[in-house]
N, C-alpha and C positions, 0 to 999 in steps of 0.2 A: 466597815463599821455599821453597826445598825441601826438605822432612824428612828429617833422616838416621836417622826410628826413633828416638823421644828418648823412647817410654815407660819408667819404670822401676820395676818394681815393688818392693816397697811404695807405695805414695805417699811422699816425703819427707817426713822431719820437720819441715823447715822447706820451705814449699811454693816450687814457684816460679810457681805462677800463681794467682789468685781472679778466680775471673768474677762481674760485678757486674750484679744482675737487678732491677729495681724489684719491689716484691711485691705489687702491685696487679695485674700481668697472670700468671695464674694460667698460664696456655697456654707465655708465653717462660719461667715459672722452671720448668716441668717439661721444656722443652726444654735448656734449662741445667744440669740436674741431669744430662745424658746427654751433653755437650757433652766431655768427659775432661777438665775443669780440676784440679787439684789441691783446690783448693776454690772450692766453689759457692755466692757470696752471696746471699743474699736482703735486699734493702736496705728500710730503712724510714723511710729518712731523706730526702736530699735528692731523690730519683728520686722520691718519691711526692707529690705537692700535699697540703696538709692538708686538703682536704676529702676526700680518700682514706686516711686515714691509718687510719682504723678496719676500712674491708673491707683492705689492705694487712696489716695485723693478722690480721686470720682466712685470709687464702693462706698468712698465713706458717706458721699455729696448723695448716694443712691439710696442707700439705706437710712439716711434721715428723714427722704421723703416719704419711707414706707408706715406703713400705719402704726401707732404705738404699741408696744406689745407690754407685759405686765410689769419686766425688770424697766429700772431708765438707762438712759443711753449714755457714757462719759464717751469723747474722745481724748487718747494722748498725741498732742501734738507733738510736734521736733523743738529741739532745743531752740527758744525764742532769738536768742544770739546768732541763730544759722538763718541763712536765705531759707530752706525748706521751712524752720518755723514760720515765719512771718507771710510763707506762700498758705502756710496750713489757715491762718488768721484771714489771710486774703479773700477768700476761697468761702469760706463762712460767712463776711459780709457782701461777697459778689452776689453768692447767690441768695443770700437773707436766710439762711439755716443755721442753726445753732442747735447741739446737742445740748442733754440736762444740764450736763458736767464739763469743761473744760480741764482736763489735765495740763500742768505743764511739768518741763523735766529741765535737768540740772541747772534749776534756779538758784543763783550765788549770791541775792538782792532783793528786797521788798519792793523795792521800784520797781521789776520786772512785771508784778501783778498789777501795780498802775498801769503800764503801759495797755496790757492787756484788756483790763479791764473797761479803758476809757474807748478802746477798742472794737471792743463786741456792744459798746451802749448804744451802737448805733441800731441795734437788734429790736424785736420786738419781744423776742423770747427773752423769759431773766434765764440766765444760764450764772451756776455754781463752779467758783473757780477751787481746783484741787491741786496741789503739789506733792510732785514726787521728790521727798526730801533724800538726796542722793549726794550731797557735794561735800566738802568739809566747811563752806563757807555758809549753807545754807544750816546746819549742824548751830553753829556760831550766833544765825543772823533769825534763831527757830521764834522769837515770841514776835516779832516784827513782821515775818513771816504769817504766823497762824492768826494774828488779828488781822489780816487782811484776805483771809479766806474762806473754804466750806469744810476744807478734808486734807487732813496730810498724808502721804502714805508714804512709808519706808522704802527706800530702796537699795537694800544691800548692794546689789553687784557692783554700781560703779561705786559706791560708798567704800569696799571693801578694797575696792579698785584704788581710788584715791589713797587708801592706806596703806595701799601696798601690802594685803593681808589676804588670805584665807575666809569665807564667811562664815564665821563659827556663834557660838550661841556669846563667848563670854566677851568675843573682840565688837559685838553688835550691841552690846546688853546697856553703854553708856549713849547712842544714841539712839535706843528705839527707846531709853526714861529718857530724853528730853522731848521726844515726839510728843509719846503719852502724857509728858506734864503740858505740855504746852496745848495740846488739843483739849484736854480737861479746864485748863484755864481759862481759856475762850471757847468753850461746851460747841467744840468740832470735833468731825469724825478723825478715827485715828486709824491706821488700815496700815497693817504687818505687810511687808514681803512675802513675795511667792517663794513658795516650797518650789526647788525645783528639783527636788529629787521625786519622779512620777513613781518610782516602783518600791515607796518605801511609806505608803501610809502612816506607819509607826510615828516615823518623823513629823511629819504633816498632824497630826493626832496632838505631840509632845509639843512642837510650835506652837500650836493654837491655844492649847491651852496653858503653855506660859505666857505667852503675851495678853494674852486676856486678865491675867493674873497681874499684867503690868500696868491694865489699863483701856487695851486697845479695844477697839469695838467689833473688828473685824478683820481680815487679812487678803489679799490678792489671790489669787488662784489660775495657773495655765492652762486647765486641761478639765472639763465638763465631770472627770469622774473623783475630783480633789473637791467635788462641791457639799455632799455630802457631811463630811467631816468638818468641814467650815461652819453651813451651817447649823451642824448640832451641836458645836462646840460655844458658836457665840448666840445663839438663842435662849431666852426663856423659857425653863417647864411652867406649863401652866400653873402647877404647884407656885414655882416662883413669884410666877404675876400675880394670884392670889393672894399670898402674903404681904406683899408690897400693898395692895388695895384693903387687907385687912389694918397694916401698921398708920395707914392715912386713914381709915375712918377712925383707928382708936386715937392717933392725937388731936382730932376735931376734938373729942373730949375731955382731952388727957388736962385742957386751962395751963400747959407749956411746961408739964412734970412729963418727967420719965417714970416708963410705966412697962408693963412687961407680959411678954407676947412666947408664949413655947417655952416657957423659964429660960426666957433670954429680955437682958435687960435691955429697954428701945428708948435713946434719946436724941436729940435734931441730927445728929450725923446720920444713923438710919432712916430718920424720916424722910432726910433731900434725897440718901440713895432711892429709897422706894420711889418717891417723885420723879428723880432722874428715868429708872428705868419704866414705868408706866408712860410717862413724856414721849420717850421713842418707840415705844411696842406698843403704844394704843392710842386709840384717837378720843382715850378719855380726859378732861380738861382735870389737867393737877397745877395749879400756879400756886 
């Protein structure tokens, strides 16, 4: 697919891409880190065998201490219920490093991100806590959840797993809208499942652009050359931004009337979209 220039600077608040790197190969996450994702995982979960799970641990302890580069850095730690989770927590405050992002995974409880959180306070760095909403209980437990965090992200495989199903667009479509309403409610980021079919662009293309259509802000990504289509799906044309910065100076004037812009009529629901998206794609002050 061909790029229309989709960078935008700042990096967005709510991202639209995380590129997902096992932390066991030292070599792909410093390649990863330069890859221009929005943010650059370092995973220590599922992508690593447990017999790796301890050097996995020290790339990841490695590459914290490396210079920052342009994406921020999340890590996913192990399921918090497992010895490895809590070795991964450990390990973060031994040595005083903490990544941007904390991910966690098959979180079945809002008390899980208390724990965590009281956790890492002991930090200097503020680190952002993200879940990977994957369970049927987390599905259940989602506004309790997303008031207590930065970012959710969908995770089909074990979600589909727990169902006992196939990952399809129509058996996912009732919980990636509660993701999306719930990340819209408490104005966090909302981040699709990885495409993991690598040799079918098409799909990765048609993903993104229905989920965006549902809400989301952004979507996961495996593989440095899925990034592309991510991020042109979930960026602004500058066209875009433009508009949005045109429909806020007209209702400065507008004395709280609907008023009209391109022969399209603009009233407060337009307006907070435009706000909204200036908010995260620019470091211009819209309150």
């Amino acid at each position: 697919m061909q790029t229309r220039g989709y960078s935008v600077a700042p990096i967005p608040r709510l991202p639209r891409s995380i590129l997902y790197t096992p932390a066991f190969n030292l070599e792909r996450l410093q390649g990863a880190r330069e890859a221009g994702a929005d943010v650059c995982l370092i995973d220590l979960e599922d992508s690593v065998p447990p017999a790796r799970k301890a050097l996995a641990r020290e790339h990841c302890l490695q590459l914290l201490k490396a210079p920052a580069s342009a994406s921020r850095v999340a890590v996913r730690i192990n399921e918090l219920r497992s010895p490895q989770g809590l070795l991964d927590l450990e390990a973060f405050i031994r040595h005083g490093l903490a990544p941007d992002i904390v991910m966690l995974t098959m979180v079945r409880d809002a008390c899980e991100l208390e724990i965590v959180r009281a956790q890492l306070s002991e930090l200097q760095h503020p680190v952002q806590l993200y879940v990977t909403v994957e369970t049927l209980e987390a599905i259940d437990a989602i506004d309790p959840i997303a008031s207590q965090c930065s970012g959710l992200v969908f995770g089909s495989a074990d979600f589909a797993a727990e169902l006992g199903v196939e990952i399809g667009w129509e058996n996912m479509l009732y919980a990636r809208q509660r993701i999306a309403n719930a990340a819209a409610r408490y104005d966090i980021a909302a981040i699709d499942t990885a495409c993991y079919h690598l040799d079918d662009p098409q799909l990765l293309l048609q993903e993104s652009r229905a989920v965006k259509a549902l809400g989301f802000h952004g979507k996961a990504i495996v593989h440095p050359r899925q990034l592309a289509t991510v991020m042109e799906v979930f960026s602004p044309s500058p066209g875009e931004l433009e508009r949005a910065r045109e429909i806020l100076r007209r209702a400065e004037h507008s004395q709280g009337e609907i008023f009209t812009l391109d022969g399209d009529m603009i009233g407060p629901p337009f307006i907070k979209k435009a706000r909204k998206l200036l908010n995260n794609f620019t470091q211009e002050p819209h309150p």
